[in-house]
C-alpha positions in Angstrom: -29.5 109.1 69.1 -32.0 112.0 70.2 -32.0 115.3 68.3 -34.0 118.2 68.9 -35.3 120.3 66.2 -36.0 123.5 67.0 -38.1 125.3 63.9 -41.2 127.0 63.8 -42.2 126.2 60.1 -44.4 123.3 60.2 -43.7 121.6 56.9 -39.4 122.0 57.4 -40.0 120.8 61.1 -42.2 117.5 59.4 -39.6 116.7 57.1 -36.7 116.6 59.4 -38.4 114.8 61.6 -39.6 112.4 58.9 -35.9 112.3 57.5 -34.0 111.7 60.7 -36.4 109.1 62.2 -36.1 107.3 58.7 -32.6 107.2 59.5 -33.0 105.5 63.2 -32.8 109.3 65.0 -35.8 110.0 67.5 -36.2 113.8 66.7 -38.1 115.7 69.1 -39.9 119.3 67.8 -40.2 122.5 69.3 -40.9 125.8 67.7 -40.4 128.5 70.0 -37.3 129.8 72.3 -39.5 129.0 75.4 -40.1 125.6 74.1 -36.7 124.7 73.3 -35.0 126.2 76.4 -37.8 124.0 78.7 -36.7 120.7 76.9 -33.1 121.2 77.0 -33.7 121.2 81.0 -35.8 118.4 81.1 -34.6 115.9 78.5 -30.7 114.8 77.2 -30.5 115.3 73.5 -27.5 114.5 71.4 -27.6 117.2 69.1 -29.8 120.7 68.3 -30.8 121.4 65.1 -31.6 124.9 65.7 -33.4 127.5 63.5 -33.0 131.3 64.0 -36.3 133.2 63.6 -38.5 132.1 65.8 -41.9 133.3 67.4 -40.7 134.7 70.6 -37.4 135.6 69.9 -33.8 134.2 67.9 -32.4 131.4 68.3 -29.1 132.4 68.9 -30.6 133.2 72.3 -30.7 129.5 72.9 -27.1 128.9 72.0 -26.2 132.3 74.0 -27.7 131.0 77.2 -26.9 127.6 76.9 -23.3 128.0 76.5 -23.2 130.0 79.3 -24.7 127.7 81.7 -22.3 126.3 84.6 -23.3 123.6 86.4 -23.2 124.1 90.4 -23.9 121.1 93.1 -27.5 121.5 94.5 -28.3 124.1 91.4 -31.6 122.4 90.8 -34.3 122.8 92.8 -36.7 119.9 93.3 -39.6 120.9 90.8 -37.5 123.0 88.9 -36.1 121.8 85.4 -32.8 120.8 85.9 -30.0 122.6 84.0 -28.9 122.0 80.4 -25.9 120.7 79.4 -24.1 123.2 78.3 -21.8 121.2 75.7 -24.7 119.6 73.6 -24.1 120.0 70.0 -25.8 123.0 68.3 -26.2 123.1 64.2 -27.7 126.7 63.3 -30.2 125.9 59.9 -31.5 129.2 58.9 -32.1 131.0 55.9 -29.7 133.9 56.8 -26.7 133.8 54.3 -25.1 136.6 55.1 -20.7 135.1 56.1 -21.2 138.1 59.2 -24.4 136.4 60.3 -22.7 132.9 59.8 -19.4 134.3 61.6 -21.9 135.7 64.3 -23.6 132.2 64.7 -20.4 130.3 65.5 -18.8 133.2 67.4 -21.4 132.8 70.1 -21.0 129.1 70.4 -22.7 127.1 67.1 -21.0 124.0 66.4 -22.0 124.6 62.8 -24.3 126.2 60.0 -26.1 125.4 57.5 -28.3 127.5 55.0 -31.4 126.6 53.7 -32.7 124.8 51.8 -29.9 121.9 52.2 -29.4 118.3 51.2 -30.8 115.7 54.0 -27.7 113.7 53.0 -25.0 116.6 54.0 -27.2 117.7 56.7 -26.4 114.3 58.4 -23.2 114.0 57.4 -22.4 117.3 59.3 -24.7 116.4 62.2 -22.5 112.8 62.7 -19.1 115.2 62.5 -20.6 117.5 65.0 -21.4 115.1 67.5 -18.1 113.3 66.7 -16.3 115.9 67.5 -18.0 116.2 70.8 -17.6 113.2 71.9 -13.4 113.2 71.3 -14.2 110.6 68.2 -11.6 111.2 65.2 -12.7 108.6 63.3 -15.8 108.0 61.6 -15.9 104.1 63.4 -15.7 103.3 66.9 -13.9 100.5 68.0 -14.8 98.6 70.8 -12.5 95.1 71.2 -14.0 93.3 68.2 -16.9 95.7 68.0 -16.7 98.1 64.7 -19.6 100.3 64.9 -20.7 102.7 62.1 -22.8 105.5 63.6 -23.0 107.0 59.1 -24.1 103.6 58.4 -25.4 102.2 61.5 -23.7 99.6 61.0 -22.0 97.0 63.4 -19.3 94.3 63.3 -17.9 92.1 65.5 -14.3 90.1 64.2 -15.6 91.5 61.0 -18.7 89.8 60.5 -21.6 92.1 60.0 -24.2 91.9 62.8 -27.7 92.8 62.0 -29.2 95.4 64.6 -32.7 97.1 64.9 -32.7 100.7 65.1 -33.2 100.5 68.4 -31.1 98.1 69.1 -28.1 100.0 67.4 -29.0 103.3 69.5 -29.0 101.5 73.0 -25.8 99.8 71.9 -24.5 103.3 70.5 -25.7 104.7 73.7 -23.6 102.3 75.9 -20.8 102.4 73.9 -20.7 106.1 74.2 -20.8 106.3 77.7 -18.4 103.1 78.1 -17.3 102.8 81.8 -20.3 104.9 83.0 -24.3 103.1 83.9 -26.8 104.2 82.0 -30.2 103.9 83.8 -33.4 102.6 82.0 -34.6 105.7 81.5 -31.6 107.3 80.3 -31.1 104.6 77.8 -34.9 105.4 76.8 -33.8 109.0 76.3 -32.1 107.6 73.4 -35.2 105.7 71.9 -37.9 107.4 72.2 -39.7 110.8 71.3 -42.4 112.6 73.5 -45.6 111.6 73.5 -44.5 107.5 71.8 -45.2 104.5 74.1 -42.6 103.1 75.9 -43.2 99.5 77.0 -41.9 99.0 80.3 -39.6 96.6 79.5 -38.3 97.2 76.3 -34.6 98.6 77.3 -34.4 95.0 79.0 -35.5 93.2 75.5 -33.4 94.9 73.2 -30.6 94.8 75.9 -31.3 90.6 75.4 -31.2 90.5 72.1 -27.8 92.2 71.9 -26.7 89.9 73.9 -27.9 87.1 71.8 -26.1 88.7 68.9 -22.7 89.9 70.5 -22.4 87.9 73.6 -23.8 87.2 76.8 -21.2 89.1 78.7 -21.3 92.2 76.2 -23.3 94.1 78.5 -23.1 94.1 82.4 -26.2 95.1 84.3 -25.6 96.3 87.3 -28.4 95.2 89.6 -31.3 97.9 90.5 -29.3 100.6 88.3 -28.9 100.0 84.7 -26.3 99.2 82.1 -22.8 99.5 80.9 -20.2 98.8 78.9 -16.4 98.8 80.5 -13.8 100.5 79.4 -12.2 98.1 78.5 -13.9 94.6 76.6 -13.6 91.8 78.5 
């Protein structure tokens, strides 16, 4: 699961990003409006964590423009960032405590808001319900024929039986099971994995890929020659 932070204060920005990649997130970090809006078009994130006061402007900008953006056949020009999508998950952390402020902030399209300072513990807790709820997910655990998967606890069983995963190998399996009946390419899958600026080996989707299949089965995951991976909707 990839989350971008968008905060301008460096130590806040370092401690989320500490937090949430201790928690198996890969957390990208901007700190301006510019920044942010350029990375929504050129990368797929699964949540914004978004500040308010920022350098070159408020970040209610971001969630302004972003909700506002309709996506039209041939809208992206080659060499142009592409559009962002519009329903990615927006958490508002700011300082501002004011409810008209707060009302303001989901009023224009926030998913949710939180004031600082606030507990890393409830801060994912309402990240996972935010990108639940965007997803169409009720319930905290996904089921998936035997598969229980736990994104709180990152966690997953199979029959019942615990299966130990990687952090990696829990967000490419989180990744296909979240996009079940749709092929995820290589580098979308790596979308999940990896921040900007780590080194991706070029065939570490394909290993972690293997060893789930060691774990759950070697028909858990189809590859689809010379395109990627999926899940379908419904387990074999």
């Amino acid at each position: 699961m990839r989350i971008l932070v968008v905060e301008d204060n460096e130590g806040i920005a370092a401690g989320l990003r500490a937090n949430l990649t201790q928690r198996g997130y890969a957390v990208d970090i901007c700190t301006s409006v510019a920044d942010a809006w350029h990375a929504l078009g050129t990368a797929r994130f699964d949540a914004v964590l978004l500040d308010l006061g920022l350098p070159d402007g408020d970040g209610s900008d971001i969630v302004r423009r972003l909700r506002a953006v309709r996506h039209r056949p041939g809208s992206a020009r080659p060499g142009m960032d592409a559009l962002p999508d519009p329903a990615t998950p927006v958490l508002i952390l700011t300082a501002r405590d004011q409810i008209h402020e707060r009302v303001a902030g989901l009023n224009l399209g926030a998913d949710d808001y939180l004031v600082k300072p606030f507990d890393m513990d409830e801060l994912e807790a309402r990240l996972r319900a935010m990108m639940r709820r965007a997803a169409g997910q009720a319930s905290p655990v996904i089921h998936y024929g035997a598969l229980e998967i736990d994104p709180a606890a990152h966690t997953v069983r199979q029959g019942g039986r615990l299966v130990e995963t990687s952090p990696r190998e829990f967000a490419v399996l989180w990744a296909l099971v979240q996009a079940r009946g749709r092929v995820l390419s290589r580098q979308q899958i790596e979308e999940h994995l990896y921040n900007w600026g780590d080194a991706v080996e070029s065939n570490a989707v394909e290993v972690y890929v293997h060893h789930l299949r060691k774990k759950l089965g070697q028909r858990s995951i189809v590859t689809m020659r010379g395109v990627g991976y999926f899940l379908p909707l419904e387990p074999a």
